[in-house]
C-alpha positions as CSV (number, residue, x, y, z in Angstrom):
1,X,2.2,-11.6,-43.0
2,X,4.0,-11.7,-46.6
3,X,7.5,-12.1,-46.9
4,X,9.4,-11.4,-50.0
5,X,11.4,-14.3,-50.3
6,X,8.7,-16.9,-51.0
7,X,6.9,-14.6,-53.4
8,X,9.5,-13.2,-55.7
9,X,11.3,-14.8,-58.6
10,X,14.8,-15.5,-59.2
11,X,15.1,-13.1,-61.5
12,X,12.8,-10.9,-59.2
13,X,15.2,-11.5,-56.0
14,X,18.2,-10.5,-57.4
15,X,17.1,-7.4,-59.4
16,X,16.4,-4.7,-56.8
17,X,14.5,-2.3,-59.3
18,X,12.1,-5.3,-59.8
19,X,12.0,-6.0,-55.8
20,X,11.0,-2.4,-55.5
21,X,8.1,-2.4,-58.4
22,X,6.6,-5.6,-56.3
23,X,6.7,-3.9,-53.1
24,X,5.1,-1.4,-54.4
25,X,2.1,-3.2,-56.6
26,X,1.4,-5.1,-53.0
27,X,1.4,-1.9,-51.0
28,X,-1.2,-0.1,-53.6
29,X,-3.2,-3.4,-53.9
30,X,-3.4,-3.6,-50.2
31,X,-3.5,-0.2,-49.2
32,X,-0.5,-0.8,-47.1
33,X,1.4,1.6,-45.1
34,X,5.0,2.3,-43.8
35,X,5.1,1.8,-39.8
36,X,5.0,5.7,-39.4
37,X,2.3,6.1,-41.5
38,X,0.5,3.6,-39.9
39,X,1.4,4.8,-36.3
40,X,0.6,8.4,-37.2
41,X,-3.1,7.6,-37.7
42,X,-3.8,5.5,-35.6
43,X,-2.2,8.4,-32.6
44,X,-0.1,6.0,-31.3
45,X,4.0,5.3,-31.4
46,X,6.1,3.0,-33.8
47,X,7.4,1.6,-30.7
48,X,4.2,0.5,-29.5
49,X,3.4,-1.2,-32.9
50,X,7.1,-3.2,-32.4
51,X,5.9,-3.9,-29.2
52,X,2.5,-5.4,-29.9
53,X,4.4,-7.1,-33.2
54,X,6.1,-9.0,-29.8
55,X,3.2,-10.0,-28.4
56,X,2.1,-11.2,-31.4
57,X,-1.3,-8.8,-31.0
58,X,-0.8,-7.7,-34.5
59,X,1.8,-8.3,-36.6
60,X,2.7,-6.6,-39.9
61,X,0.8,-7.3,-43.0
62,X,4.2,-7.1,-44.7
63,X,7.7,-7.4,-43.8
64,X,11.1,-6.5,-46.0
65,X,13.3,-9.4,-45.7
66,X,16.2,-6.8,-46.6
67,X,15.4,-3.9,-44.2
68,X,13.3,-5.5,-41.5
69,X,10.9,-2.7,-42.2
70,X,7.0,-3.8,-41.4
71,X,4.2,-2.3,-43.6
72,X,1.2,-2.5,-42.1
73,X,-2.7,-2.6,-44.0
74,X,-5.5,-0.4,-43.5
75,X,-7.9,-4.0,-43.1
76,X,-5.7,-4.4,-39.3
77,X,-7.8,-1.4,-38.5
78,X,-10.4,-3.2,-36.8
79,X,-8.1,-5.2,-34.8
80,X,-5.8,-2.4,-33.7
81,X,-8.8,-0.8,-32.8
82,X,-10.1,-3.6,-30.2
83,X,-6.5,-4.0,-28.7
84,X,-6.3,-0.4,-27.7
85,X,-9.7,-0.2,-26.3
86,X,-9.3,-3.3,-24.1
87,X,-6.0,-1.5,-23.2
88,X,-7.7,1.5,-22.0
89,X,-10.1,-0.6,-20.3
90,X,-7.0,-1.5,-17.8
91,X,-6.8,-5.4,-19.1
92,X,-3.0,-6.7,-19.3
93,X,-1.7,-7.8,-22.9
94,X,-1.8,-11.3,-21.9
95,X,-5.4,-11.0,-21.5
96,X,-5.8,-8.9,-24.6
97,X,-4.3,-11.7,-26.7
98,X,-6.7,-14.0,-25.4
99,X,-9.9,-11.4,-26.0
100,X,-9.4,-10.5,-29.1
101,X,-8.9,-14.1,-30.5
102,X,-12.4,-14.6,-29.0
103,X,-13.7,-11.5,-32.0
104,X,-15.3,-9.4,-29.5
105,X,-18.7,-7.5,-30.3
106,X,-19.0,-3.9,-30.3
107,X,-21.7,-4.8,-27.9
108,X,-19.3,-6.9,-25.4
109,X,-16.7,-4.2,-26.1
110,X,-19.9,-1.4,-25.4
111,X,-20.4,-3.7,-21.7
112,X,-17.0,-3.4,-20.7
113,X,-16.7,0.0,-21.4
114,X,-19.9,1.0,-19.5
115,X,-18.3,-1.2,-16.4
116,X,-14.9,0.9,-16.2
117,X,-16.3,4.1,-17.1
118,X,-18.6,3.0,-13.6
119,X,-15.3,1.9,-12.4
120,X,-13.5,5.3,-13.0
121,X,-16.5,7.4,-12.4
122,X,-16.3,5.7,-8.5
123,X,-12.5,6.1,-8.1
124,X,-13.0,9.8,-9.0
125,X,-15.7,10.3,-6.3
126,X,-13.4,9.1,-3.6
127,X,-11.0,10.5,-4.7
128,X,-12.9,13.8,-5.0
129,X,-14.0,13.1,-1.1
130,X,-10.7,12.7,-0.2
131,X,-9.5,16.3,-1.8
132,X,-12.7,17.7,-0.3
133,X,-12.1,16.2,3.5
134,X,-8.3,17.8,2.8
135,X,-9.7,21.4,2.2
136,X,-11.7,21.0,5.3
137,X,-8.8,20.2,7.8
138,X,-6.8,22.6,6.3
139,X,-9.6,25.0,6.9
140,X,-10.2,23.7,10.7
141,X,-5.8,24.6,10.7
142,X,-6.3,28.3,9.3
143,X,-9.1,28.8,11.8
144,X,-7.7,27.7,14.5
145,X,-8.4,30.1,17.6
146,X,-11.0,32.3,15.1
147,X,-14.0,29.8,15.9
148,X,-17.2,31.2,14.3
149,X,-19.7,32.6,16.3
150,X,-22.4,29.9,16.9
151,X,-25.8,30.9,19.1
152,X,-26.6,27.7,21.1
153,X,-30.7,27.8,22.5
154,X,-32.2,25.4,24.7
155,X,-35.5,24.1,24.1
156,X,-38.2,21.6,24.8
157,X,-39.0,19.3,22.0
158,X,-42.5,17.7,21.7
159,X,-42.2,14.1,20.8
160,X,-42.5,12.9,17.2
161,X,-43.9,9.7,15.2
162,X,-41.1,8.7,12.4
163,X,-40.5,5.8,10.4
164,X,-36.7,5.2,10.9
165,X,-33.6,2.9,9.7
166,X,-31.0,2.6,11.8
167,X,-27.8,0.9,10.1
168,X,-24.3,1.2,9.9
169,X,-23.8,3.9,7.0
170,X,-21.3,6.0,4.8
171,X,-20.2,8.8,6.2
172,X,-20.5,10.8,3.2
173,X,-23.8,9.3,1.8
174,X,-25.8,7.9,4.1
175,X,-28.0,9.8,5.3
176,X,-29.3,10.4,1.5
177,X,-29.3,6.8,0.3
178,X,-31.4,5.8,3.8
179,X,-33.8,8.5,3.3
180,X,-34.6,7.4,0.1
181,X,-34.9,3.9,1.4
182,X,-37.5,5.4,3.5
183,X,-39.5,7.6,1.5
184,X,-39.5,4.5,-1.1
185,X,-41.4,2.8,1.8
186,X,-43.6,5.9,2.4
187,X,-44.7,6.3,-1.3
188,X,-45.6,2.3,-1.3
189,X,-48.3,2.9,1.7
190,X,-48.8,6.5,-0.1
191,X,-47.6,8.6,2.7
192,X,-46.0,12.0,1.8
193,X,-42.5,12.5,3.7
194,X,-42.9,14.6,6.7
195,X,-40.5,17.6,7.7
196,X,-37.5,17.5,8.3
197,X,-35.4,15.2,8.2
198,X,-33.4,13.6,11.1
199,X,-30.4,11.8,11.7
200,X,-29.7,10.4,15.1
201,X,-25.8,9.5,15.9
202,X,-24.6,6.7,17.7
203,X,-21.2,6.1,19.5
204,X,-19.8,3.6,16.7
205,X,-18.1,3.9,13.8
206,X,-15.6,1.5,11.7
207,X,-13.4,2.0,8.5
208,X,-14.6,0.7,5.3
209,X,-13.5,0.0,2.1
210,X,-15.6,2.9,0.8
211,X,-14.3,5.1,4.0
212,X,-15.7,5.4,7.2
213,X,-19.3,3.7,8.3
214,X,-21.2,5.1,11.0
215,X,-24.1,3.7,13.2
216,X,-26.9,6.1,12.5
217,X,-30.2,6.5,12.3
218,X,-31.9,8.3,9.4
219,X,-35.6,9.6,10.6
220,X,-38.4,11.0,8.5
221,X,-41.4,12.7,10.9
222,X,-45.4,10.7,10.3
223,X,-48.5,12.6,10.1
224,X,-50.3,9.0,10.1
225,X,-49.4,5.7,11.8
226,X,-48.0,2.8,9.4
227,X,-46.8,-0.8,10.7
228,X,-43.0,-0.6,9.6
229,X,-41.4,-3.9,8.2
230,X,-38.2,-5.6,8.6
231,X,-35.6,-2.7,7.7
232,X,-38.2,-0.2,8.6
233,X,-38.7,1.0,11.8
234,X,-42.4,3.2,13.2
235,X,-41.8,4.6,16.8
236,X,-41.7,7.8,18.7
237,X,-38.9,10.0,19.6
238,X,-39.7,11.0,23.1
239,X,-40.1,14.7,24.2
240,X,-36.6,15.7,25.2
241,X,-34.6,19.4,26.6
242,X,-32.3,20.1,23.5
243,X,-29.5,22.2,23.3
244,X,-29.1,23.6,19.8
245,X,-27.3,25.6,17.4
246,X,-28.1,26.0,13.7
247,X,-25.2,25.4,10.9
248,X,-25.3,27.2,7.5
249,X,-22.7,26.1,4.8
250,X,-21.1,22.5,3.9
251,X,-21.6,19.4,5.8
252,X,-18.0,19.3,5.7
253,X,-17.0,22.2,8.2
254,X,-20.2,21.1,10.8
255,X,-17.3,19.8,13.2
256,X,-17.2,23.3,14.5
257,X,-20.8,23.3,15.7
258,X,-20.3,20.1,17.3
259,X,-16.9,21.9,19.0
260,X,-19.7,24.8,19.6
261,X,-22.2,22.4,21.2
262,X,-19.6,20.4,23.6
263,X,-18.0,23.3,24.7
264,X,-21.4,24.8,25.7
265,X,-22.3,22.2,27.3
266,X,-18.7,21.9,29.9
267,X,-19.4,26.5,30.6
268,X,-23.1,25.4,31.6
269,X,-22.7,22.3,33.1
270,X,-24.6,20.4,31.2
271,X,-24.2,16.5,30.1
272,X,-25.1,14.3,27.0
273,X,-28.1,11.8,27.2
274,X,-28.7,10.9,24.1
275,X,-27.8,10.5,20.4
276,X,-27.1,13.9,19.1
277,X,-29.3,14.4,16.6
278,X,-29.1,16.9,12.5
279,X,-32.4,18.1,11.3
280,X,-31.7,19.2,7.8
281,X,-34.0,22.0,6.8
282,X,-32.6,22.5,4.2
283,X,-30.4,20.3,2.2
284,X,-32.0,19.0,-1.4
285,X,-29.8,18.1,-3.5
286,X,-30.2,20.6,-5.8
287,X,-28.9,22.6,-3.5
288,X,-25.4,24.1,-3.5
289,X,-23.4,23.2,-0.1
290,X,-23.3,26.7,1.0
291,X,-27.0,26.7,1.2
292,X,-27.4,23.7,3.0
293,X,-29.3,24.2,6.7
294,X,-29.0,21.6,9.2
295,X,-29.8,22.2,13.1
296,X,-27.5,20.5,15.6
297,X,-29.8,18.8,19.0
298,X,-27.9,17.5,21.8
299,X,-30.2,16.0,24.4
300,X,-29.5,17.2,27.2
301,X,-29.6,17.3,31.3
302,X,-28.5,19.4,34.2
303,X,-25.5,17.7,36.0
304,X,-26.0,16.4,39.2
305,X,-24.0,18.8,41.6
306,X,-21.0,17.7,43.0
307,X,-20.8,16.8,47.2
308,X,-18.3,19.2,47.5
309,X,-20.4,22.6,45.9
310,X,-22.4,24.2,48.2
């Protein structure tokens, strides 16, 4: 920073016209501006220059001894420019300080802006899910007593061979990031996935950090047998009498054919006795969720008649 008073002659300090003629020689030398100008091109406020000037993040290349007004030079560019992008990258000024005396690279500066924009790119997701699960129960509230029609069939399933992975999962992702984990597996023994998809549901659940975890288990059918490995599992789903009902649309309004399903099963007098199970026939994720197609099995079995019906 220069400061008039240690630069100037006597002659110089008292003669204001001279004062003026050096302020200006150093400003066209240096290419310095006035705090606005400055400010102005750099699309931020005078008060945030003052307030980094504080800090002492940057401070003026020139200041009047008279007026207290800062000039600032076109060579503070650089810097300016790494404070404001380690302040849009969330770090605190104390930290700033401490960065940019360290002369960050435009490749250390490139890392930490790949890491927040993954950062930011996550928080929007949730947050995305969270507007998304909103629409849905206020949906479920408009609807309320106008339940879609849903046809519910009972069948006999023939047992299939799968290669499974049961875990506790995302709710929202899950099933897509096992089945992956499972065709990965497939493609290593070079095994084409089979059709469709399954996913059985268990009883538990727990909240994460991410939202809420489910135990689950994410089946793809075998046309061959293959040994399975530690995550992996090969086994058969045993023949089984299904009641099932067929759900066209978003994953996110598929509560009603569960509502469908139970409620089927108390007018028939029918019980659970097994994992529900979703076969997806239709759900790549090119897809839009309207088009998605993803059958609802409930095993099932007659209830045992009560002592007291005839």
């Amino acid at each position: 920073m220069t400061a008039f008073p240690l630069t100037l002659s006597l002659h110089e300090g008292v003669c204001s016209p001279c004062r003026a003629s050096l302020r200006w020689r150093l400003m066209k030398e240096d290419t310095i501006l006035k705090i606005g100008e400055f400010a102005r091109i750099n699309q931020i406020s005078v008060a945030t220059l003052r307030y980094y000037d504080q800090w002492d993040l940057l401070k003026p290349a020139v200041l009047d001894p008279d007026t207290g007004y800062r000039y600032y030079s076109l060579e503070q560019l650089p810097r300016l420019n790494r404070i404001l992008a380690l302040k849009e990258l969330g770090f605190p000024l104390e930290q700033i300080a401490v960065l940019i005396e360290e002369d960050l690279s435009l490749e250390q500066l490139h890392g930490m802006f790949m890491l927040k924009q993954a950062q930011t790119q996550h928080m929007i997701d949730v947050e995305q899910a969270r507007l998304s699960r909103i629409a849905a129960r206020l949906r479920y509230i408009e609807e309320e007593g106008k339940m879609p029609a849903y046809e519910i069939l009972l069948k006999q399933a023939e047992s299939i061979r799968v290669a499974s992975l049961r875990e506790f999962m995302p709710l929202q992702d899950g099933f897509k990031q096992n089945y992956h984990k499972i065709a990965t597996y497939l493609a290593q023994h070079h095994v084409q996935p089979g059709r469709p998809a399954l996913l059985l549901l268990y009883a538990r659940s727990e909240q994460g950090e991410g939202g809420l975890y489910i135990d689950a288990e994410t089946a793809i059918p075998l046309s061959t047998e293959l040994p399975g490995n530690a995550q992996i599992r090969v086994h058969t789903l045993q023949e089984q009498l299904l009641a099932c009902t067929v759900h066209t649309g978003a994953n996110l309004f598929i509560g009603q054919a569960y509502i469908a399903l139970y409620s089927w099963l108390k007018d028939n007098s029918y019980q659970l006795v097994g994992p529900p199970r979703q076969v997806y026939h239709r759900w790549e994720k090119d897809l839009s969720p309207e088009q998605q197609i993803i059958e609802l099995q409930f095993p099932v079995a007659k209830q045992a008649s009560s002592p007291h019906e005839s």
